[in-house]
TIMAR-135610 format. One line per 3 residues: number of its first residue (from 1); their letters; for each residue x, z negated, y negated of N, C-alpha, C. Coordinates in steps of 0.1 Angstrom, whole numbers, padded with zeros to 4 digits. Example, Ala and Ser with C-alpha at 12.3 -4.5 7.8 and 13.67 -1.06 7.14 Angstrom:
<atoms>
1> AS> 0132/-0078/0057/0123/-0078/0045/0132/-0078/0033 ~ 0128/-0071/0022/0137/-0071/0011/0129/-0079/0000
</atoms>
This chain:
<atoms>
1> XXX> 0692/-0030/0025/0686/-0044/0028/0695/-0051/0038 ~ 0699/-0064/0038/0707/-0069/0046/0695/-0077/0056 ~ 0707/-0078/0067/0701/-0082/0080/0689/-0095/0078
4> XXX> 0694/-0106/0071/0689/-0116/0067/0673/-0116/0058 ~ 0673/-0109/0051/0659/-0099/0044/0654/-0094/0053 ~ 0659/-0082/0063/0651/-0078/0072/0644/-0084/0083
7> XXX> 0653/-0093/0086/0650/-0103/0098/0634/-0114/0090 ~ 0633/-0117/0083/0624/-0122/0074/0612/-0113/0073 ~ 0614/-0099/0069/0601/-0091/0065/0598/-0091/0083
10> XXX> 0603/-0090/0093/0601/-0087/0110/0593/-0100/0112 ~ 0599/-0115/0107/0594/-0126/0112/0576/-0130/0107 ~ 0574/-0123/0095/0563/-0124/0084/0553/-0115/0093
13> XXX> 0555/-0099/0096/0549/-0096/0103/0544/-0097/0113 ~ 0553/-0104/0123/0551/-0109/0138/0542/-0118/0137 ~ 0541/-0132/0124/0533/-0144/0122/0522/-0131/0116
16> XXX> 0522/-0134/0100/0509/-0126/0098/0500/-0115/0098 ~ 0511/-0101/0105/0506/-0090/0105/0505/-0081/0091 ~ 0517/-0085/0087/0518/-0078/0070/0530/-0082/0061
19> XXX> 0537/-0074/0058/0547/-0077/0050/0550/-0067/0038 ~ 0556/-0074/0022/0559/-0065/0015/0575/-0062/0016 ~ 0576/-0049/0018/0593/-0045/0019/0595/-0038/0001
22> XXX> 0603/-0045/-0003/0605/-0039/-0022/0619/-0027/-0017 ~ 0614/-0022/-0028/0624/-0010/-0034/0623/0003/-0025 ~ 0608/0006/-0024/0606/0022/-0015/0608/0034/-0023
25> XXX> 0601/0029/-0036/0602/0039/-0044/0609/0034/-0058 ~ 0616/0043/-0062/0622/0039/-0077/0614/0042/-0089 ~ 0611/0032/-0096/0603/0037/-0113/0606/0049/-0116
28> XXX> 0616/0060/-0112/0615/0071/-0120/0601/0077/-0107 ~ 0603/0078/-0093/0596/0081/-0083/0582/0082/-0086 ~ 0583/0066/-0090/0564/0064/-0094/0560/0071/-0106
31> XXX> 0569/0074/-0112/0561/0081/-0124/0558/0090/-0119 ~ 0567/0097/-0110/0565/0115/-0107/0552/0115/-0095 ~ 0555/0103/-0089/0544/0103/-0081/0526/0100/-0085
34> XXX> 0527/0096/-0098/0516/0094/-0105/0513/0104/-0115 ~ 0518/0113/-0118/0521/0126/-0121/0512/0134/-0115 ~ 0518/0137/-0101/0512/0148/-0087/0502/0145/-0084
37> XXX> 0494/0130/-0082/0483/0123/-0079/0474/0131/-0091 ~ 0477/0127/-0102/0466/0130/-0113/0466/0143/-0112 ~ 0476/0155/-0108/0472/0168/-0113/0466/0173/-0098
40> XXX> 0466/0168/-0086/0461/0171/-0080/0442/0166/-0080 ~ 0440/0153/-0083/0430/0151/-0088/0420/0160/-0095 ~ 0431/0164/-0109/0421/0171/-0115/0421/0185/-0113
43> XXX> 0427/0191/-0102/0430/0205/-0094/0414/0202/-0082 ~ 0412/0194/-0081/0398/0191/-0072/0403/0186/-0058 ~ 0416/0182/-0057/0420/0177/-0045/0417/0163/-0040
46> XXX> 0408/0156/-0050/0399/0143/-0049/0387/0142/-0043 ~ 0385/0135/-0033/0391/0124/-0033/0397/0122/-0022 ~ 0397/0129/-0012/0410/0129/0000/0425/0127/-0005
49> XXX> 0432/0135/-0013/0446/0136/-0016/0455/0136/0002 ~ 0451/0147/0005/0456/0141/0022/0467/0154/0021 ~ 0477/0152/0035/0487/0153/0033/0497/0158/0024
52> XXX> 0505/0146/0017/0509/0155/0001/0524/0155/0008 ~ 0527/0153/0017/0541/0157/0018/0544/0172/0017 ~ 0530/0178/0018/0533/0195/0014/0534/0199/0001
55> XXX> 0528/0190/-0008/0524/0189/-0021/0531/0185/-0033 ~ 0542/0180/-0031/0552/0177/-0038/0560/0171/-0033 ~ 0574/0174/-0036/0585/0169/-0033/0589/0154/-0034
58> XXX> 0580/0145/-0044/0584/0133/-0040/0574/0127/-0029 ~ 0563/0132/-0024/0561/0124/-0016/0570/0130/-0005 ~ 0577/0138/-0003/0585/0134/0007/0589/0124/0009
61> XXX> 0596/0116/0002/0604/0101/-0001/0596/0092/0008 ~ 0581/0100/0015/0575/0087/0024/0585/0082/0037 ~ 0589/0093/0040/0600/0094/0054/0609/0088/0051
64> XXX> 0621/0089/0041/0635/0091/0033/0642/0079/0036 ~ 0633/0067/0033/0638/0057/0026/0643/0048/0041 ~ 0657/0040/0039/0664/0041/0053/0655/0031/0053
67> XXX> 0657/0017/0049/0651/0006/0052/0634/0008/0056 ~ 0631/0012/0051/0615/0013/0056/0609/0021/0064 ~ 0623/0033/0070/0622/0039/0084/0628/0029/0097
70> XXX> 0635/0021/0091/0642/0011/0101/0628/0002/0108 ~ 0623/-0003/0099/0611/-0016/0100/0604/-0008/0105 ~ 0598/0005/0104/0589/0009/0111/0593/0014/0127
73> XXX> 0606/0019/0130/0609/0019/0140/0611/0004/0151 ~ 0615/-0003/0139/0616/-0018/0148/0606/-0023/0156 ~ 0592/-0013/0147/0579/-0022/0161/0576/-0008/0165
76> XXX> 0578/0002/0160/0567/0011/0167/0583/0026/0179 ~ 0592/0023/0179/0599/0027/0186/0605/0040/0179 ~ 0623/0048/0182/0630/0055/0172/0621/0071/0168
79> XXX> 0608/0069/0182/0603/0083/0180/0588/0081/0170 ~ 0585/0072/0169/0572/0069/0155/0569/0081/0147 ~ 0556/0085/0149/0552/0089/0148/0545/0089/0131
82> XXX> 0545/0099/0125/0538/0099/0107/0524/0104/0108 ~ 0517/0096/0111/0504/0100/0115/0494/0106/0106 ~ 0496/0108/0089/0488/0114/0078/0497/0105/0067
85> XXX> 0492/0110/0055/0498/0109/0044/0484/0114/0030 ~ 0482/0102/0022/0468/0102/0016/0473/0093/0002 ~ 0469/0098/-0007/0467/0093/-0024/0458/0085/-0024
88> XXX> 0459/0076/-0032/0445/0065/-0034/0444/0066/-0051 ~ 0439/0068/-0061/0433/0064/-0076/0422/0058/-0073 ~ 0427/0042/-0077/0410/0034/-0080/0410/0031/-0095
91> XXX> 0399/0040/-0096/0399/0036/-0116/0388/0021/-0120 ~ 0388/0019/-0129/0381/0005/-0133/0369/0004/-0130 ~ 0364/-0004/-0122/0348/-0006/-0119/0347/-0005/-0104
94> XXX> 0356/0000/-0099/0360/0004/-0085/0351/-0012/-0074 ~ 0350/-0009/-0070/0342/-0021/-0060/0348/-0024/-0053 ~ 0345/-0038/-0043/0353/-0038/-0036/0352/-0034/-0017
97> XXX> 0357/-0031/-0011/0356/-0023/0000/0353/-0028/0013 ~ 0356/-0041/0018/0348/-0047/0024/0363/-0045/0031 ~ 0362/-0049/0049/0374/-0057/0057/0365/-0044/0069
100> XXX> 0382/-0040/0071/0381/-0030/0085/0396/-0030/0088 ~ 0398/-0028/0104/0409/-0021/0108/0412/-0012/0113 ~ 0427/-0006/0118/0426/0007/0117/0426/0012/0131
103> XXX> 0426/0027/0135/0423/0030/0145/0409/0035/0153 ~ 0401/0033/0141/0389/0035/0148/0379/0051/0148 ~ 0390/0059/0141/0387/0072/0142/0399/0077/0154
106> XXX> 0411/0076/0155/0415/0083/0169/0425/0076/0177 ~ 0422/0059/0176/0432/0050/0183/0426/0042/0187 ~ 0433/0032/0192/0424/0024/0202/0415/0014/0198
109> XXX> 0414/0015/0187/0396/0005/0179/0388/0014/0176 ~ 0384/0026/0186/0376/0031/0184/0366/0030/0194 ~ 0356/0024/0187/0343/0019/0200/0338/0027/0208
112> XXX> 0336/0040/0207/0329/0051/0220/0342/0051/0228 ~ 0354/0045/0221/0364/0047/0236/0369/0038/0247 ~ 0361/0024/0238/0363/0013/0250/0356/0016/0259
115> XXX> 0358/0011/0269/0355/0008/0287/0349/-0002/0288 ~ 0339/-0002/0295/0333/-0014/0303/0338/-0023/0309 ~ 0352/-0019/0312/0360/-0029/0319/0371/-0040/0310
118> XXX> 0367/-0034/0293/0377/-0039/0288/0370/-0051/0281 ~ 0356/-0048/0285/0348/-0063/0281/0351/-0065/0267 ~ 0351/-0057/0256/0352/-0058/0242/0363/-0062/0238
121> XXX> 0368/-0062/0243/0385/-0068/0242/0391/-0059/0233 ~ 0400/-0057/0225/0410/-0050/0222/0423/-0050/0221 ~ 0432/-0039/0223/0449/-0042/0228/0452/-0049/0214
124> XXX> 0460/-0059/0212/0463/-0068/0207/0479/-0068/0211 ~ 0484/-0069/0222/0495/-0077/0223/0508/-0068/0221 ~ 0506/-0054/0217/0516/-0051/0207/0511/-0044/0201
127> XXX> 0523/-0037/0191/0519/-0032/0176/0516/-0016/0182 ~ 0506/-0010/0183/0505/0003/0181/0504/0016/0170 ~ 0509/0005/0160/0505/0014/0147/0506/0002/0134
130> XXX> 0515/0008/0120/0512/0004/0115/0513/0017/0097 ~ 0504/0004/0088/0500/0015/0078/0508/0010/0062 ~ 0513/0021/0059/0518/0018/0046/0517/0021/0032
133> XXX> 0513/0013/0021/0511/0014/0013/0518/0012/-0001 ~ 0520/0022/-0002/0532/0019/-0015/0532/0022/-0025 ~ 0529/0012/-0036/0529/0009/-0049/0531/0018/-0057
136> XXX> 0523/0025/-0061/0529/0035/-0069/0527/0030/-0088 ~ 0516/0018/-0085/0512/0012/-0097/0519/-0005/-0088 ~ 0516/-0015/-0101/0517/-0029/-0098/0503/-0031/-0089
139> XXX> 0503/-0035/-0078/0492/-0044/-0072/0486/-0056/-0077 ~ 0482/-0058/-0086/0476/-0071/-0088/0462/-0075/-0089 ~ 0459/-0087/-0088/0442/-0094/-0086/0431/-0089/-0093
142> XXX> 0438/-0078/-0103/0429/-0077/-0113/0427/-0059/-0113 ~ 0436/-0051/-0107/0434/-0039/-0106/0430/-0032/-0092 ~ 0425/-0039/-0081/0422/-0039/-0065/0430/-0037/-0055
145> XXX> 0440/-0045/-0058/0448/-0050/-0047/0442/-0051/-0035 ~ 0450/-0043/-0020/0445/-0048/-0009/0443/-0061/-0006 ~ 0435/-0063/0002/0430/-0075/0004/0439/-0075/0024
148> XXX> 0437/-0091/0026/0446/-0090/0045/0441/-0105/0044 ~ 0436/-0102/0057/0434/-0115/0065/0446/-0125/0072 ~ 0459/-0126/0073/0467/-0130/0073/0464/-0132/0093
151> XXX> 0467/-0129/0103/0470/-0131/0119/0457/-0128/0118 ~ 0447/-0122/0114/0439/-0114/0121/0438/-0103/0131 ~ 0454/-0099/0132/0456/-0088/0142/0456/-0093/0158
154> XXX> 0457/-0107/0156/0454/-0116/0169/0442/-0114/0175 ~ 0430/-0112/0165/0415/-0111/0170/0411/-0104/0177 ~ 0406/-0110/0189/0404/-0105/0203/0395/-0088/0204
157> XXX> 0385/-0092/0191/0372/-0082/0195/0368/-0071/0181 ~ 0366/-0063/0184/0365/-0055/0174/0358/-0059/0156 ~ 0346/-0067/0165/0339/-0070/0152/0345/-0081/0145
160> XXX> 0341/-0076/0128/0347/-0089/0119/0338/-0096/0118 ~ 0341/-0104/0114/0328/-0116/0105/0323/-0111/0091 ~ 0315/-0115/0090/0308/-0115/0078/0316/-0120/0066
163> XXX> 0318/-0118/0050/0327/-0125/0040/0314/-0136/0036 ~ 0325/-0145/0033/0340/-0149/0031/0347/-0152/0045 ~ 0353/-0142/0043/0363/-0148/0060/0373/-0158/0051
166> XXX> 0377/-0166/0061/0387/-0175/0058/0404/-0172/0058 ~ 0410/-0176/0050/0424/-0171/0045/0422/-0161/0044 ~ 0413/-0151/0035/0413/-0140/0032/0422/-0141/0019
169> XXX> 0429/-0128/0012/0443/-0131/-0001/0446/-0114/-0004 ~ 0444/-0115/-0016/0447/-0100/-0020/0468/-0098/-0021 ~ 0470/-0091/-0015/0482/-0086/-0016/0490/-0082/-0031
172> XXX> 0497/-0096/-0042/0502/-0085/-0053/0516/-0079/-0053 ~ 0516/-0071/-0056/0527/-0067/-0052/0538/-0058/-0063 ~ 0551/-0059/-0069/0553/-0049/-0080/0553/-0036/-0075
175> XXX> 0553/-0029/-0085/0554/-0015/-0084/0567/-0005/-0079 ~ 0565/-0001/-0069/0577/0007/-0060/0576/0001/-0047 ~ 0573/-0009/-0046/0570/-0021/-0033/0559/-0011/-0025
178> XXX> 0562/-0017/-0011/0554/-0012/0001/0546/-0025/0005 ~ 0534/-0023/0010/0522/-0036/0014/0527/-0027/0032 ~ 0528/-0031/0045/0533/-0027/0059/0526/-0038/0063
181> XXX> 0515/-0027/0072/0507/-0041/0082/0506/-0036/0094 ~ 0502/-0046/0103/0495/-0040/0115/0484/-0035/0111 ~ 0480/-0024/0123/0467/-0021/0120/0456/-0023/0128
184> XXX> 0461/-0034/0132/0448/-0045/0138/0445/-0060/0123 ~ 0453/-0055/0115/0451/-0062/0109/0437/-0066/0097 ~ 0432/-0069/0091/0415/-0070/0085/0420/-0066/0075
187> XXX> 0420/-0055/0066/0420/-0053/0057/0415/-0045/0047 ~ 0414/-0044/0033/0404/-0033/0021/0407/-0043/0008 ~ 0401/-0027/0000/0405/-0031/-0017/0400/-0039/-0023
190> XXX> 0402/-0047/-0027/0391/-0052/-0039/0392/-0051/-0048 ~ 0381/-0055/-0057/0374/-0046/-0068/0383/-0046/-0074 ~ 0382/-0040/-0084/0387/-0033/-0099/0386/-0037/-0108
193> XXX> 0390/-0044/-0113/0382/-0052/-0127/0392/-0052/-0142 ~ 0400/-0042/-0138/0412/-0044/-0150/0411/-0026/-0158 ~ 0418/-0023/-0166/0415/-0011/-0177/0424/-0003/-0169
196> XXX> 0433/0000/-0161/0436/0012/-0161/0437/0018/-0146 ~ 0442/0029/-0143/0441/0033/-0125/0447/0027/-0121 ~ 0446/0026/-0107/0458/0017/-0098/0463/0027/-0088
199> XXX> 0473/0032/-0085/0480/0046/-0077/0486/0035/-0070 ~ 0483/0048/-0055/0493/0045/-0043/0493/0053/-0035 ~ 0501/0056/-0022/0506/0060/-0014/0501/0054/0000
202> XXX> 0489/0062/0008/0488/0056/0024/0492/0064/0033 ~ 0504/0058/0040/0512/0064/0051/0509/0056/0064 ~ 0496/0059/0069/0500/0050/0087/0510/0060/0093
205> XXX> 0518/0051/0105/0524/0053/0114/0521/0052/0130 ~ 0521/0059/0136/0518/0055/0149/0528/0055/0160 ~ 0526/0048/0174/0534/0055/0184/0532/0067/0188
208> XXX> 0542/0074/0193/0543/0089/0196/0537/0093/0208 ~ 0532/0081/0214/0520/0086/0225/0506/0086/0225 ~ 0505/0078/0211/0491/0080/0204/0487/0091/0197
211> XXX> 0472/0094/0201/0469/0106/0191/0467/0099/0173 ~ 0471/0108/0167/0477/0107/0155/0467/0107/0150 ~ 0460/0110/0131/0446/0112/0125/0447/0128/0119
214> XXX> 0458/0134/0124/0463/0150/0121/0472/0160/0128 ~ 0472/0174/0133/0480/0178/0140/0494/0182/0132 ~ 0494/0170/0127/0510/0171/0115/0521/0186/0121
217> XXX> 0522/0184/0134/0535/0193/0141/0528/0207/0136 ~ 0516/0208/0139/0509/0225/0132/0508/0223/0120 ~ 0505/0214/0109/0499/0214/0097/0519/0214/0084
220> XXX> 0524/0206/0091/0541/0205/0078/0545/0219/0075 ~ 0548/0223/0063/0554/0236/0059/0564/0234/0061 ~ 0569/0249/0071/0587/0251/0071/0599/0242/0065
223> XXX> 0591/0246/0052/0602/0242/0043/0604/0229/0040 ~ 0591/0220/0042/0592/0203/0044/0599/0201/0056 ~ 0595/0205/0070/0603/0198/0077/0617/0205/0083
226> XXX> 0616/0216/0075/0640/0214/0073/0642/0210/0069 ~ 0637/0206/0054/0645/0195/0050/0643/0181/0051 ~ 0633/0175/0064/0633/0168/0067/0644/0165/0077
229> XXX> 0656/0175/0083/0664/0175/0087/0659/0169/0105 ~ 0669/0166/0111/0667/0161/0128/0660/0153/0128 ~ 0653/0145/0121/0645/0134/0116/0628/0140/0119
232> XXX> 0632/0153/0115/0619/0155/0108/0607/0162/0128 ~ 0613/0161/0135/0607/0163/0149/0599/0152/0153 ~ 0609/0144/0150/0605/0128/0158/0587/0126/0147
235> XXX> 0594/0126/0134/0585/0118/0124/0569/0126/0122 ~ 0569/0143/0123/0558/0152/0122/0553/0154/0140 ~ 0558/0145/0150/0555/0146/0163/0558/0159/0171
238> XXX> 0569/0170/0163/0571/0180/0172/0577/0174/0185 ~ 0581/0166/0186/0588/0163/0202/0578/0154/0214 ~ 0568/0148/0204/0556/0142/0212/0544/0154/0213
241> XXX> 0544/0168/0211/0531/0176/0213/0529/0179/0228 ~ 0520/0177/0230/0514/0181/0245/0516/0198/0246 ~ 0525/0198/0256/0526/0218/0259/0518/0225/0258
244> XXX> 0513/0235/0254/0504/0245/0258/0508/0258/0264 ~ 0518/0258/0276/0523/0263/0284/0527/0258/0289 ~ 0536/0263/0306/0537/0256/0318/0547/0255/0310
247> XXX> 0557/0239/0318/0566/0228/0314/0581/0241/0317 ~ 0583/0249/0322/0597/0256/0320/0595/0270/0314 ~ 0584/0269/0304/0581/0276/0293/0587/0268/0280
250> XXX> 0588/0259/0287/0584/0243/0268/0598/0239/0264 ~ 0603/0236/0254/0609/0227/0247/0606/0217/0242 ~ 0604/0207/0249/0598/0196/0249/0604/0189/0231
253> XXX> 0618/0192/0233/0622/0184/0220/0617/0189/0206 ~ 0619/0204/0207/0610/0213/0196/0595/0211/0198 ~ 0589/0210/0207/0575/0207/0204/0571/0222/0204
256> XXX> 0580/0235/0213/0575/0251/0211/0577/0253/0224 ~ 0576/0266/0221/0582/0278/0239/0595/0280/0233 ~ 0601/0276/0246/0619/0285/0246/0618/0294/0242
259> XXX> 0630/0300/0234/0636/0315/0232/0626/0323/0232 ~ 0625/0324/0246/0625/0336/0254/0612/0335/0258 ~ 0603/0328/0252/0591/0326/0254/0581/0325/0238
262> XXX> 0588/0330/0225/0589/0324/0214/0573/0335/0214 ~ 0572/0349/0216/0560/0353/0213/0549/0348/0217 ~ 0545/0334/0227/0538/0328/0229/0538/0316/0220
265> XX> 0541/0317/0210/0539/0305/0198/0533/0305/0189 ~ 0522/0299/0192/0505/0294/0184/0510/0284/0170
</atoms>
């Protein structure tokens, strides 16, 4: 992607809190990734589909892809955190899901964790997370395209309004394409109203001093994150885990016990 493109998908976000970045995945990708989805489906792995980076080799490609590791670094910093990894199939009839943002299971829109002192407020004034969605099918108006409130990540207070919110806009988007929002941003599917499934890919991201929605660093198999290569610390949070031994036990960068402390590893 050239500077000029990227500088544009940065300026779209900054204004509305959502941009689509094209060419995450390649048409051969989505087929194979719509492939894995259905046979996991019908393996009974429905309706979670949660972390499939164990589960097949193309969702690896959530990490891979330079340009849309770059954009996510650009707001959430080089150590960004891969906070879960989840399948979506909405088949025809599918309803539509109403307007929420994210964070409210283990980040900071979550209401038993505001303070009294925060007077309903919510952190707003930077990005602590954002979530990605990628096309595994066409997004369009008629198959339940996410829906985004366009600068609603500005909104001071937890609660939304009631619908119709105003400049509400379903996201269409082609297929291989990524929907990348804040996740203060208002958003959900709507309905379904067309003949066939609609496949995707949801990857939030967080900062690496946020607790994540998984202990990814205990849960990635071996063999995913070598060949996630030097990459793969930062992105599964082994270098942001809190020690569970004293600090000149730890490898802070491994996310383990030194050497020489290795039979102490849980």
């Amino acid at each position: 992607m050239k500077k000029e493109e990227f500088d544009a998908h940065v300026l779209q976000m900054q204004l509305d809190g959502y941009t689509v970045l094209p060419d995450v995945f390649s048409q051969e990708e989505c087929d194979e990734a719509q492939r894995q989805l259905e046979r996991l489906a019908a393996e009974g792995d429905a309706p979670s589909l949660e972390c499939l980076f164990n589960k097949a080799r193309v969702f690896e490609r959530i990490y891979q892809v330079p340009h849309l590791l770059k954009f996510i670094r650009f707001f959430l910093g080089q150590d960004a955190c891969l906070s879960g990894a989840y399948g979506s199939i909405r088949r025809p009839g599918d309803g539509n899901g109403g307007l929420h943002s994210d964070g409210a299971i283990t980040g900071h829109n979550r209401r038993q964790s505001m303070a009294e002192a925060d007077a309903g407020q919510r952190i707003t004034s930077h990005v602590l997370g954002l979530n990605v969605i990628t096309c595994i099918s066409e997004f369009t108006c008629e198959n339940g395209a996410t829906q985004v409130v366009p600068g609603s990540f500005t909104f001071p207070t937890l609660d939304i309004p009631s619908l119709p919110v105003p400049g509400l806009r379903a996201v269409e988007a082609p297929r291989g394409a990524a929907l990348v929002f804040n996740i203060n941003t208002w958003h959900g599917p709507s309905a379904h109203t067309g003949s066939s499934a609609r496949y995707a890919l949801l990857t939030p991201w967080r900062r690496s001093w946020l607790r994540g929605e998984y202990d990814l660093a205990s849960m990635v198999d071996p063999e995913v994150l070598e060949r996630a290569g030097e990459e793969g610390a930062a992105i599964f949070g082994l270098s942001a885990r809190i020690p569970y031994l004293e600090g000149w036990q730890w490898d802070r960068a491994k996310g383990a016990p030194k050497a020489e402390w290795s039979h102490l590893r849980r």
